[in-house]
N, CA, C and O atoms as a GROMACS GRO file, in nm:
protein
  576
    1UNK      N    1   9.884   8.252  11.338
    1UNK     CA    2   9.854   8.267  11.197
    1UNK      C    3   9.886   8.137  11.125
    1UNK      O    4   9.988   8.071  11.140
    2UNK      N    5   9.774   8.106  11.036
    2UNK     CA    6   9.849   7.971  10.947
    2UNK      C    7   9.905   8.051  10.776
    2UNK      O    8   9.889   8.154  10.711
    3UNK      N    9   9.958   7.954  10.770
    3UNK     CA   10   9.997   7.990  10.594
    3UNK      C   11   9.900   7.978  10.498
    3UNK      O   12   9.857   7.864  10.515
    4UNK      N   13   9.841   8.028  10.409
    4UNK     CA   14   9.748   8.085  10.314
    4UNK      C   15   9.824   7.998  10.151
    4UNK      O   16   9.799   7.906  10.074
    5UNK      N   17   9.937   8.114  10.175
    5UNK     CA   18   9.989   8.098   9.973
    5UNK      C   19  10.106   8.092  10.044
    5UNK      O   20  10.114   8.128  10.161
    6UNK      N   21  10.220   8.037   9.964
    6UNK     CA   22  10.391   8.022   9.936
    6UNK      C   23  10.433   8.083   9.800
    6UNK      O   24  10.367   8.041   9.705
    7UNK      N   25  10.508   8.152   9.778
    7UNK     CA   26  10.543   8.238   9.686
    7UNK      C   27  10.564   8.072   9.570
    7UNK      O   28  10.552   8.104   9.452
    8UNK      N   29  10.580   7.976   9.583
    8UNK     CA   30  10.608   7.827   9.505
    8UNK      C   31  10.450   7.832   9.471
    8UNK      O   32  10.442   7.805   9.352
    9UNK      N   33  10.315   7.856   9.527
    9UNK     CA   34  10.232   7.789   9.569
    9UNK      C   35  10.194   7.883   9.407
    9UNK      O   36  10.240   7.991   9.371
   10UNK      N   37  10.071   7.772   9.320
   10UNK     CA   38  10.037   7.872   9.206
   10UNK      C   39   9.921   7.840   9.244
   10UNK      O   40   9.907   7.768   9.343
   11UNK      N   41   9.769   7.905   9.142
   11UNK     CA   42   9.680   7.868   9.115
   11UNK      C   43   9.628   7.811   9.012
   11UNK      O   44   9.697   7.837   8.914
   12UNK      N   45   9.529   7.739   8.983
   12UNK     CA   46   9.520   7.667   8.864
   12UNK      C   47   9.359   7.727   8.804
   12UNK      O   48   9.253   7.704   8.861
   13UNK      N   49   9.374   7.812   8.671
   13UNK     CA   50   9.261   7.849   8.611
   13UNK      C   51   9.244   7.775   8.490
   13UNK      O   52   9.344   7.726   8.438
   14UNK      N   53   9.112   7.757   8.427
   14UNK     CA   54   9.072   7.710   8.329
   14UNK      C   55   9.148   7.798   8.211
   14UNK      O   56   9.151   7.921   8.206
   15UNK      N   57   9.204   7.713   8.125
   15UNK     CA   58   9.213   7.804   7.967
   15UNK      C   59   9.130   7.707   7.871
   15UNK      O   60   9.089   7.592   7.887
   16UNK      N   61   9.119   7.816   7.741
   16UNK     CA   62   9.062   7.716   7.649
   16UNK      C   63   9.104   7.596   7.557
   16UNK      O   64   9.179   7.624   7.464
   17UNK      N   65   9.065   7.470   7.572
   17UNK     CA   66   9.143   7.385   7.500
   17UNK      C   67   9.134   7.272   7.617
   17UNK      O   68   9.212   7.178   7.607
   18UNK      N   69   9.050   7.274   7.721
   18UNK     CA   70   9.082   7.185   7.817
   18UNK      C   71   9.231   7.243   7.881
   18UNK      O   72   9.274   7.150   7.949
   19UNK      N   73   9.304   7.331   7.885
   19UNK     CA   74   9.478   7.330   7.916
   19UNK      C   75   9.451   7.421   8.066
   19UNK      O   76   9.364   7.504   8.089
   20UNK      N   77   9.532   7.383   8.132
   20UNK     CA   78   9.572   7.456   8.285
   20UNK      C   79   9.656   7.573   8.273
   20UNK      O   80   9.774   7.546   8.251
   21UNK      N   81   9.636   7.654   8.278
   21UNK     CA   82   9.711   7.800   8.316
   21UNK      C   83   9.798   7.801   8.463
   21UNK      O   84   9.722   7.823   8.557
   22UNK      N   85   9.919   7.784   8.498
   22UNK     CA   86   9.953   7.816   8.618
   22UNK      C   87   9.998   7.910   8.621
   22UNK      O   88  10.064   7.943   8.522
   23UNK      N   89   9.983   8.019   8.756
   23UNK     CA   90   9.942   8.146   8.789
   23UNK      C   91  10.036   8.168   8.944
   23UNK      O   92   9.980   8.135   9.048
   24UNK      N   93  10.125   8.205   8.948
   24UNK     CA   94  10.259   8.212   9.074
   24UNK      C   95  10.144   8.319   9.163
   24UNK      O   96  10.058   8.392   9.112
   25UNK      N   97  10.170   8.302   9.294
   25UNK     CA   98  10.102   8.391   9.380
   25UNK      C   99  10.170   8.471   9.498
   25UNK      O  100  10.267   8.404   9.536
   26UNK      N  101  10.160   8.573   9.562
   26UNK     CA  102  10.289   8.603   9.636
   26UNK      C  103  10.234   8.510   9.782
   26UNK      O  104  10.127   8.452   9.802
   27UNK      N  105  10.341   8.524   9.860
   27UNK     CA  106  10.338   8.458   9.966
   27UNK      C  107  10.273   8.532  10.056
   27UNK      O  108  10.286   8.655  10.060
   28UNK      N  109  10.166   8.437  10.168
   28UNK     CA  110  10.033   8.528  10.226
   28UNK      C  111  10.066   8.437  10.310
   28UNK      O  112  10.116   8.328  10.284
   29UNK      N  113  10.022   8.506  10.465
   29UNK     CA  114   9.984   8.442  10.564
   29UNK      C  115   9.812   8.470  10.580
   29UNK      O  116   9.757   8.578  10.560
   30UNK      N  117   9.762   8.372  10.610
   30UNK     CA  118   9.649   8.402  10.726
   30UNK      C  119   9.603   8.474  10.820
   30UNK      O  120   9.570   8.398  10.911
   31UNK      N  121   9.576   8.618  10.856
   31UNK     CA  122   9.529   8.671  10.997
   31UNK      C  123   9.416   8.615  11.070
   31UNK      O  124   9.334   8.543  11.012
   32UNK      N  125   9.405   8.642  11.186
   32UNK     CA  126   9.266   8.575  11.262
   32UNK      C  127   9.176   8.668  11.204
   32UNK      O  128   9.060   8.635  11.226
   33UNK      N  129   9.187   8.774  11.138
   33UNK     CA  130   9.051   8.853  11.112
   33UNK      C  131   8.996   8.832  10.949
   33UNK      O  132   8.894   8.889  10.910
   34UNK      N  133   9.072   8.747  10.863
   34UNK     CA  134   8.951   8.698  10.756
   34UNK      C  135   9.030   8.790  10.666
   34UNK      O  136   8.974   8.844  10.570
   35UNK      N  137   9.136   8.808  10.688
   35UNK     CA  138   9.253   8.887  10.583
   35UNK      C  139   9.370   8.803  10.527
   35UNK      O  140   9.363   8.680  10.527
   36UNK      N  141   9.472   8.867  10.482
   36UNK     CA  142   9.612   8.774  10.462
   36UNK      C  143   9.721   8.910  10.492
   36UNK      O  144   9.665   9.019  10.501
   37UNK      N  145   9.858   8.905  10.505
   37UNK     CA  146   9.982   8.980  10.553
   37UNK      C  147  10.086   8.864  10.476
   37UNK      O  148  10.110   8.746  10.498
   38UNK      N  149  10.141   8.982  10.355
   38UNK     CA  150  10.225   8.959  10.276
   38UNK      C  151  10.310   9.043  10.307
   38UNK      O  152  10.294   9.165  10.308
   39UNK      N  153  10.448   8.961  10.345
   39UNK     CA  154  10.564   9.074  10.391
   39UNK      C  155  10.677   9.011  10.254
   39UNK      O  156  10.721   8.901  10.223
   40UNK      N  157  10.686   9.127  10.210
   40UNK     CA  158  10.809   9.095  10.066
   40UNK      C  159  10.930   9.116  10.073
   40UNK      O  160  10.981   9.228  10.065
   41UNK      N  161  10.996   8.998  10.092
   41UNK     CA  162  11.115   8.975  10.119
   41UNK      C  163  11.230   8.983  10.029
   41UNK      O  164  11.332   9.046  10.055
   42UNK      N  165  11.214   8.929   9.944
   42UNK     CA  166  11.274   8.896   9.811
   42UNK      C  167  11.297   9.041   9.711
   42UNK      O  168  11.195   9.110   9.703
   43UNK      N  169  11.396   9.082   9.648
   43UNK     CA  170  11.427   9.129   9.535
   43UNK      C  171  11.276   9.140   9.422
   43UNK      O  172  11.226   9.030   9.396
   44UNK      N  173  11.211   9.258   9.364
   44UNK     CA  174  11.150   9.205   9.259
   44UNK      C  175  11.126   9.306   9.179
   44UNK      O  176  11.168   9.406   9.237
   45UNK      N  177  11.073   9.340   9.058
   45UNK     CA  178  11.066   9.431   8.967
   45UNK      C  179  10.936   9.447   8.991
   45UNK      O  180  10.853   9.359   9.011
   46UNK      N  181  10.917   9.598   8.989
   46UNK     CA  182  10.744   9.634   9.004
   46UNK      C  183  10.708   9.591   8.853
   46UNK      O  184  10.712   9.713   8.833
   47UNK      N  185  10.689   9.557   8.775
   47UNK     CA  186  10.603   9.476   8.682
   47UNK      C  187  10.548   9.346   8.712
   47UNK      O  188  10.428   9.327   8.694
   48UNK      N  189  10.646   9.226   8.768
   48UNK     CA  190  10.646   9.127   8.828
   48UNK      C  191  10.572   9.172   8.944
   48UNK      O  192  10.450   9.158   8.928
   49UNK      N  193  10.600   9.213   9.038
   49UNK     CA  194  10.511   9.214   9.174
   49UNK      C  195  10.345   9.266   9.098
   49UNK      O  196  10.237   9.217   9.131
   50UNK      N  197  10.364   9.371   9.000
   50UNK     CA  198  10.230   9.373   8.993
   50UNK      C  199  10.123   9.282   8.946
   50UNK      O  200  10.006   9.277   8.985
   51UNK      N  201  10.189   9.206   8.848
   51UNK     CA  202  10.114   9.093   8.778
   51UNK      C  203  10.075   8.991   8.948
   51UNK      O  204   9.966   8.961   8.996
   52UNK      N  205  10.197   8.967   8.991
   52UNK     CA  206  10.151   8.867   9.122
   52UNK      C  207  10.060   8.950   9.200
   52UNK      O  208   9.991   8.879   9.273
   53UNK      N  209  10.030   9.100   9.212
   53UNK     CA  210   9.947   9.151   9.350
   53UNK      C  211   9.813   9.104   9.252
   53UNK      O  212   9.706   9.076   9.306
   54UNK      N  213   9.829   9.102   9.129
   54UNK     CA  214   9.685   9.136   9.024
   54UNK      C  215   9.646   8.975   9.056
   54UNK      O  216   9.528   8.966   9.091
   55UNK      N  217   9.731   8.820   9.052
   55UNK     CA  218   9.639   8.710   9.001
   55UNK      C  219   9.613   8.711   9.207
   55UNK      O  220   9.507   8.667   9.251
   56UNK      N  221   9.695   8.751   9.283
   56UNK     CA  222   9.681   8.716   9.449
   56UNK      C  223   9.586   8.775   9.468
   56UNK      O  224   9.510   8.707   9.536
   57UNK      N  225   9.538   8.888   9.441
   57UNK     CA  226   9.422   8.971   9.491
   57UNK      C  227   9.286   8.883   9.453
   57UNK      O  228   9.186   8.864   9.524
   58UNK      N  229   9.314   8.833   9.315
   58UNK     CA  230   9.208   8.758   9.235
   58UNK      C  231   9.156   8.654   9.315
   58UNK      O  232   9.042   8.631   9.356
   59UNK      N  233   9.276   8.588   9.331
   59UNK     CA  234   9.250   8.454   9.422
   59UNK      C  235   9.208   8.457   9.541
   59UNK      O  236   9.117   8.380   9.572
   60UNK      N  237   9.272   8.561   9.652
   60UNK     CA  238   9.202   8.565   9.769
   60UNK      C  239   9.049   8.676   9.756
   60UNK      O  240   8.986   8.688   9.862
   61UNK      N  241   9.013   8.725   9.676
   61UNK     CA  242   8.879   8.730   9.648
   61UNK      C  243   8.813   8.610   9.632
   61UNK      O  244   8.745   8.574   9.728
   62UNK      N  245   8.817   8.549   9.548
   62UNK     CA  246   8.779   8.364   9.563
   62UNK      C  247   8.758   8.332   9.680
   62UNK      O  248   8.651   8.279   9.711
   63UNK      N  249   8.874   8.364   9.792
   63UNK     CA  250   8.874   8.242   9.875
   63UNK      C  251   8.795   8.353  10.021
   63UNK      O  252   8.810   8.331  10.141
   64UNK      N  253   8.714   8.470   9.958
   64UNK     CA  254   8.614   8.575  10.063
   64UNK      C  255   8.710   8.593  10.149
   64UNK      O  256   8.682   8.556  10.263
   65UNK      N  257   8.859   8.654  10.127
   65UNK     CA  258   8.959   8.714  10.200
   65UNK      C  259   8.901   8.894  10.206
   65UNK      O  260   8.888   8.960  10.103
   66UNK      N  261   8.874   8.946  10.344
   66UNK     CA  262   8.903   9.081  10.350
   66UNK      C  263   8.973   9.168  10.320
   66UNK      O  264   8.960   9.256  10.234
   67UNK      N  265   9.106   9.134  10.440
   67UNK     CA  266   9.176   9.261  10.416
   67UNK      C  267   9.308   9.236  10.363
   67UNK      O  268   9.354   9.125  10.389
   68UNK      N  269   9.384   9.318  10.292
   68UNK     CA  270   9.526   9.222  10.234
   68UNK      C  271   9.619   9.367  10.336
   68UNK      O  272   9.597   9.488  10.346
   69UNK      N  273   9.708   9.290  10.387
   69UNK     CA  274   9.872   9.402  10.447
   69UNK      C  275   9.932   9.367  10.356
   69UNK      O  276   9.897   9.262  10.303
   70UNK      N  277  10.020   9.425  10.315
   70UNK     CA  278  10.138   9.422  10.275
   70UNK      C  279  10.286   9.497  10.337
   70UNK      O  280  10.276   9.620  10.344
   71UNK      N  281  10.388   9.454  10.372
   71UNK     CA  282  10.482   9.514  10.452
   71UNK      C  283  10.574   9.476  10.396
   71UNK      O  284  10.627   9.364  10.390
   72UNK      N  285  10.602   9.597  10.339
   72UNK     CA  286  10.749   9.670  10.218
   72UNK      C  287  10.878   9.698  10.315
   72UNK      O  288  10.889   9.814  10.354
   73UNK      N  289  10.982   9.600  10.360
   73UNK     CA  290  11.084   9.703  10.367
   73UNK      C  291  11.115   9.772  10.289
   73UNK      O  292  11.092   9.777  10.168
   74UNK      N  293  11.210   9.876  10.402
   74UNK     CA  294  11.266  10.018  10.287
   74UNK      C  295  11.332   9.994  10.164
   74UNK      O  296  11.331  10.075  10.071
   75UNK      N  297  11.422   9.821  10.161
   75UNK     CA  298  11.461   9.806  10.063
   75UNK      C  299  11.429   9.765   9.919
   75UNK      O  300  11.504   9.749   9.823
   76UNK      N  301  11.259   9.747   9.934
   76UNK     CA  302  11.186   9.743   9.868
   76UNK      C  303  11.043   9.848   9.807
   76UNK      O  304  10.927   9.827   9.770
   77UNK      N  305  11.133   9.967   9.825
   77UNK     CA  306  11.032  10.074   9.831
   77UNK      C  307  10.990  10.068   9.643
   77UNK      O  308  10.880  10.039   9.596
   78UNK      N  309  11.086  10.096   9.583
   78UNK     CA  310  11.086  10.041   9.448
   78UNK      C  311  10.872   9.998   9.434
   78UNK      O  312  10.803  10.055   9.350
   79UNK      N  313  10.830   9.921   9.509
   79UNK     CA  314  10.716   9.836   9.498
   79UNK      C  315  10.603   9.909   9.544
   79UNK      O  316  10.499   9.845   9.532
   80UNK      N  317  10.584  10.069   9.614
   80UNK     CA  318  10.514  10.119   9.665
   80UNK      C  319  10.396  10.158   9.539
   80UNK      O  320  10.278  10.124   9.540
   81UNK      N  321  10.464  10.236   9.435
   81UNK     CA  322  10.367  10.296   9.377
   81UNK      C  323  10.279  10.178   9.298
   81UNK      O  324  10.156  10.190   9.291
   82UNK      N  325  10.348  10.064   9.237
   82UNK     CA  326  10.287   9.938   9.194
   82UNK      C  327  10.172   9.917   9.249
   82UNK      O  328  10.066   9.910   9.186
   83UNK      N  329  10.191   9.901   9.426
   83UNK     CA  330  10.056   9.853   9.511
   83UNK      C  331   9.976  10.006   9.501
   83UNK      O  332   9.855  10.023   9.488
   84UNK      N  333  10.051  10.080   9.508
   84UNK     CA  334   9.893  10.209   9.541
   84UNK      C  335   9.822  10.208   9.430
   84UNK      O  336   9.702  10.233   9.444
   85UNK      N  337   9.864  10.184   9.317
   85UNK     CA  338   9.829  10.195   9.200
   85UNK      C  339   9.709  10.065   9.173
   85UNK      O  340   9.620  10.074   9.088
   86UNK      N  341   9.724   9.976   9.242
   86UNK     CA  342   9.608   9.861   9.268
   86UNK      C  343   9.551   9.894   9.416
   86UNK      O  344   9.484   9.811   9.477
   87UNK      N  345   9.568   9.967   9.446
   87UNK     CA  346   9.403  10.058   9.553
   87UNK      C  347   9.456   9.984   9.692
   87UNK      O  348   9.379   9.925   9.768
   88UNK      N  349   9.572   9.993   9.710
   88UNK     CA  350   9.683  10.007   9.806
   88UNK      C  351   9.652  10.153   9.867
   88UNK      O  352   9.644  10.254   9.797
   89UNK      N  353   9.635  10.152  10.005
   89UNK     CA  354   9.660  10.280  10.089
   89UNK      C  355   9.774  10.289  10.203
   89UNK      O  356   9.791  10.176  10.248
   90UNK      N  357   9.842  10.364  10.254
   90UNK     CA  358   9.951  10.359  10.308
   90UNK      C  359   9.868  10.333  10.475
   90UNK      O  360   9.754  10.378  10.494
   91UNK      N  361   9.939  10.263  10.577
   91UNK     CA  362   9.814  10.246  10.684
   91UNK      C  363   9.948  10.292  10.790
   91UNK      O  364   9.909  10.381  10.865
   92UNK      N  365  10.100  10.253  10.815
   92UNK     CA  366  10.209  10.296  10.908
   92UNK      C  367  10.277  10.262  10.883
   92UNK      O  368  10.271  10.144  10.849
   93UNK      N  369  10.384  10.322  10.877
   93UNK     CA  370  10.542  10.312  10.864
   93UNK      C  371  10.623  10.341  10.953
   93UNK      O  372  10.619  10.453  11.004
   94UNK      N  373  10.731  10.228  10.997
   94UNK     CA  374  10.833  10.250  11.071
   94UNK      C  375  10.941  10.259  11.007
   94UNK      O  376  10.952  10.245  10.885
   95UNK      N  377  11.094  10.299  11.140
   95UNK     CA  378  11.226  10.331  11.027
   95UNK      C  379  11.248  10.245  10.962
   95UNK      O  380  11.345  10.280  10.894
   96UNK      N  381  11.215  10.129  10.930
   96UNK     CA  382  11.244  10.009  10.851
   96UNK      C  383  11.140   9.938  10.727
   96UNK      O  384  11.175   9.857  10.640
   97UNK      N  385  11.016   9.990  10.748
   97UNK     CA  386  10.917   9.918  10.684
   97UNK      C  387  10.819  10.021  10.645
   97UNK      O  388  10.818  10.124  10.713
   98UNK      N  389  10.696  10.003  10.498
   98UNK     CA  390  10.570  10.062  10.518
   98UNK      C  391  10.508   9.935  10.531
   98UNK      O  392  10.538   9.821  10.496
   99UNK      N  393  10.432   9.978  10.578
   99UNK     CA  394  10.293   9.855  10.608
   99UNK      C  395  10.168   9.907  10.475
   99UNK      O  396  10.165  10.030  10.482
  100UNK      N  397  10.101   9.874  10.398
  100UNK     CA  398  10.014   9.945  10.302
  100UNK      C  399   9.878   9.797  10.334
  100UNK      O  400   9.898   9.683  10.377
  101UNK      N  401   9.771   9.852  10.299
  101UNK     CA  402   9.638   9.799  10.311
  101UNK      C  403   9.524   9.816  10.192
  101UNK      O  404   9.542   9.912  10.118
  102UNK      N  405   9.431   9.747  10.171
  102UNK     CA  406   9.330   9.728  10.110
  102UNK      C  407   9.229   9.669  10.164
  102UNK      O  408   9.268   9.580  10.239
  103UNK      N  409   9.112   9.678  10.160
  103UNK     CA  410   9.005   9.588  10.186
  103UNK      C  411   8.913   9.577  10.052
  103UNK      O  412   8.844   9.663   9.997
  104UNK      N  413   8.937   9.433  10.016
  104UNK     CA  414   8.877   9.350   9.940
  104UNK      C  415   8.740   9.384   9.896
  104UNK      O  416   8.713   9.423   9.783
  105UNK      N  417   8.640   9.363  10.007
  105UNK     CA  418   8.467   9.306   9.957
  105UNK      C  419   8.427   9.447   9.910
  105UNK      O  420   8.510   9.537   9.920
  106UNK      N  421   8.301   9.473   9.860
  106UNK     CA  422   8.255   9.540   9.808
  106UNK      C  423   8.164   9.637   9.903
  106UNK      O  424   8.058   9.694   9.879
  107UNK      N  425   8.243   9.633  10.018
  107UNK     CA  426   8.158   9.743  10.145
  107UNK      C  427   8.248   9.850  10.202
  107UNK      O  428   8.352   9.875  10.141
  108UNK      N  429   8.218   9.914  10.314
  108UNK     CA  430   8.320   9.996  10.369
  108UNK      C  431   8.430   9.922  10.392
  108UNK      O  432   8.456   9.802  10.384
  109UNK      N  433   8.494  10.027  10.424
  109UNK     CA  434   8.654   9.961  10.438
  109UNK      C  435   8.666   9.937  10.600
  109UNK      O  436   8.670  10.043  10.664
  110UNK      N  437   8.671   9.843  10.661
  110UNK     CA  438   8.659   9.829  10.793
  110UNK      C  439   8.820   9.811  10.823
  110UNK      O  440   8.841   9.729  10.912
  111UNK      N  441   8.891   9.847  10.790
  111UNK     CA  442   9.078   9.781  10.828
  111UNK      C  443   9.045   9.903  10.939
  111UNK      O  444   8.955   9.986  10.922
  112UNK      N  445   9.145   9.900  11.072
  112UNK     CA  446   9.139   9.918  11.180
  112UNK      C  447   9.254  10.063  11.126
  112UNK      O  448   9.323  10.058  11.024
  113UNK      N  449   9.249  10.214  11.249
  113UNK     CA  450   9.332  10.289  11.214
  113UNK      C  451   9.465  10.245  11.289
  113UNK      O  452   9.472  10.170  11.386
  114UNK      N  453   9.546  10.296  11.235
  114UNK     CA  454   9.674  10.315  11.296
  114UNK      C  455   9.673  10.315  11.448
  114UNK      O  456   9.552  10.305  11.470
  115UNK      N  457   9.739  10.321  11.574
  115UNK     CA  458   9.726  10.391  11.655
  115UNK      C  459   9.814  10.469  11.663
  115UNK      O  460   9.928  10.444  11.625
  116UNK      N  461   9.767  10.604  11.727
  116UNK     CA  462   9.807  10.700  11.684
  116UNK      C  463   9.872  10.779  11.827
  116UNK      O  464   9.956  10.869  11.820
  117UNK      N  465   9.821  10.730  11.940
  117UNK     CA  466   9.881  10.776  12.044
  117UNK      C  467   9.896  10.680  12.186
  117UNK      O  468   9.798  10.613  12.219
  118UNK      N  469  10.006  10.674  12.260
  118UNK     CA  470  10.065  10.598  12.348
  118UNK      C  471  10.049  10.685  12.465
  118UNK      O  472  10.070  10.805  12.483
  119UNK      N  473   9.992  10.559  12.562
  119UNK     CA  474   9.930  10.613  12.703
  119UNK      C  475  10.048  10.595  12.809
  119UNK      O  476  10.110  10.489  12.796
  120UNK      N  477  10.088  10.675  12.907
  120UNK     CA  478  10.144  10.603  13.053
  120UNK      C  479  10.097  10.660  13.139
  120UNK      O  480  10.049  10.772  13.124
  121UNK      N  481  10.098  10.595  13.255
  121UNK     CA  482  10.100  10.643  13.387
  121UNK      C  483  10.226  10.646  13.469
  121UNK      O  484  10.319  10.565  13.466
  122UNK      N  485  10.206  10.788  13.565
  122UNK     CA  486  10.313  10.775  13.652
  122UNK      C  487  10.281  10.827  13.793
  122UNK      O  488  10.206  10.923  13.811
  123UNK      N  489  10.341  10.761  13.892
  123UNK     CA  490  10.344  10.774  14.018
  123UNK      C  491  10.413  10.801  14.153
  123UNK      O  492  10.472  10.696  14.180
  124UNK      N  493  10.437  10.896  14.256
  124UNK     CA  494  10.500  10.891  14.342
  124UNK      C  495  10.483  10.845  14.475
  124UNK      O  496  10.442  10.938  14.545
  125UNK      N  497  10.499  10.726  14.547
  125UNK     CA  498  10.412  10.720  14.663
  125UNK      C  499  10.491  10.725  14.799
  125UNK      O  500  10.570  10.631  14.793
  126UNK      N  501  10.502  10.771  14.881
  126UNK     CA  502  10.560  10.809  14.991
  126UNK      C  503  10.524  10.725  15.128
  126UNK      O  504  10.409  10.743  15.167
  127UNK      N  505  10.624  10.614  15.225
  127UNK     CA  506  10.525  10.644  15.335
  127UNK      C  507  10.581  10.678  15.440
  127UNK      O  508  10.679  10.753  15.435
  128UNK      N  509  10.516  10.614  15.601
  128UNK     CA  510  10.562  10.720  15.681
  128UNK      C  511  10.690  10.700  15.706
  128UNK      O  512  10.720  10.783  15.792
  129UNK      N  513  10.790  10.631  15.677
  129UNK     CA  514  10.930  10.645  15.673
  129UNK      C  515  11.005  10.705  15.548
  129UNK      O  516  11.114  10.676  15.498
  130UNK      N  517  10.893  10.815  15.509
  130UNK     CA  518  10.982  10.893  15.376
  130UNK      C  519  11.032  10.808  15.289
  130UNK      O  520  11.111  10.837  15.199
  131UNK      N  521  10.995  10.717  15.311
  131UNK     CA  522  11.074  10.619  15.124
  131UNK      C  523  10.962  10.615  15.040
  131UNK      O  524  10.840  10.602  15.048
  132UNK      N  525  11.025  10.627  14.979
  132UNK     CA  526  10.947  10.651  14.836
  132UNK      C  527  10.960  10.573  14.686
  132UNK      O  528  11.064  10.557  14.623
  133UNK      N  529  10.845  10.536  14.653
  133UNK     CA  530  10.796  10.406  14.580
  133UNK      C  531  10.751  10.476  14.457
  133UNK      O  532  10.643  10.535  14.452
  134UNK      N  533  10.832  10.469  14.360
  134UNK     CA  534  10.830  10.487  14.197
  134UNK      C  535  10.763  10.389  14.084
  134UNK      O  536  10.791  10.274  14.050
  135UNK      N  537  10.687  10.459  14.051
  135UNK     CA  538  10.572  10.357  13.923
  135UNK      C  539  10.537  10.460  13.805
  135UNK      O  540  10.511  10.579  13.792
  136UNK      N  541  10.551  10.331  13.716
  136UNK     CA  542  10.604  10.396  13.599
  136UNK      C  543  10.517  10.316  13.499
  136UNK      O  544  10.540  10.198  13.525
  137UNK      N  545  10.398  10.326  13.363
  137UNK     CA  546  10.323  10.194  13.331
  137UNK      C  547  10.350  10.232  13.179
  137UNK      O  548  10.265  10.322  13.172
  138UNK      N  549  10.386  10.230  13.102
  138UNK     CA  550  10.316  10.214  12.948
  138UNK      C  551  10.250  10.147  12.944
  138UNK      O  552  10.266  10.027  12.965
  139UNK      N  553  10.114  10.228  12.903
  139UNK     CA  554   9.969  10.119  12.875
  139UNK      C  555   9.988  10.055  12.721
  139UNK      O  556   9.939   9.956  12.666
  140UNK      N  557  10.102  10.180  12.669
  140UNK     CA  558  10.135  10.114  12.504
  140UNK      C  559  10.018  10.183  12.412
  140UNK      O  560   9.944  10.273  12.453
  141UNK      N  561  10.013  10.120  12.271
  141UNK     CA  562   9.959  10.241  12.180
  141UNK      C  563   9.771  10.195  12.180
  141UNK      O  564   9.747  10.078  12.150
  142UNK      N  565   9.698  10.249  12.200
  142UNK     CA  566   9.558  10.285  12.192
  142UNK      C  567   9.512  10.373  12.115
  142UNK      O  568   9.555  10.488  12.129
  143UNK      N  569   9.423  10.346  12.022
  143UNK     CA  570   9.362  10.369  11.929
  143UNK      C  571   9.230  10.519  11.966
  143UNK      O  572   9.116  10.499  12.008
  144UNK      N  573   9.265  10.601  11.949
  144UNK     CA  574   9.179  10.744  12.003
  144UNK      C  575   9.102  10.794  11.840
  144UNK      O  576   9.030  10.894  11.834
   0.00000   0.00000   0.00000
């Protein structure tokens, strides 16, 4: 992943008067799929985060960004209803984190589901000296 935005990093919009508006943005990484993954680290007041999800969303529309993550630790739950409330959907949560999603463009929502169930295999194999050979695989989580 490369870096996108730095929570330092602003944008610069036209105001009237010839004057520069600078505009704070939250901190975004890059995904390989034409999205960004903002994990919020920092302390913040859902008013503040919302104004930043409102000019970040703006901007990576500009820049034909798809899909936005966002990944809330628990200690930042405070920030959940802020993002749903800007068309934030909840996508998985672990004991430590929600993960929440959006997709940007003006088409279906292509963000990938959750996976929802974890595969293994298991095995007993025997030979002719009765010893016996134990296999065991997590294929890990796959998408059904």
């Amino acid at each position: 992943m490369s870096v996108s935005t730095n929570s330092s990093s602003v944008a610069q919009q036209a105001v009237p008067e010839n004057e520069v508006e600078q505009v704070e943005l939250l901190a975004a990484v890059d995904n390989s799929y034409g999205g960004v993954v903002v994990d919020v680290t920092q302390p913040m007041d859902s008013a503040v985060f919302t104004s930043l999800l409102q000019a970040s969303i703006s901007q990576w529309r500009q820049k034909g960004k798809k899909g936005v993550w966002i990944k809330l630790p628990i200690e930042r739950s405070n920030l959940v209803d802020a993002a749903v409330k800007e068309g934030f959907r909840y996508h998985h949560a672990e004991s430590d984190y929600l993960m929440l999603v959006r997709w940007l463009p003006e088409t279906d929502d292509r963000l990938p589901a959750n996976a929802s169930h974890r595969v293994g295999i298991g095995a007993f194999v025997m030979n002719g000296n009765r010893e016996v050979y134990l296999l065991h695989m997590n294929l890990g989580s796959l998408l059904f």
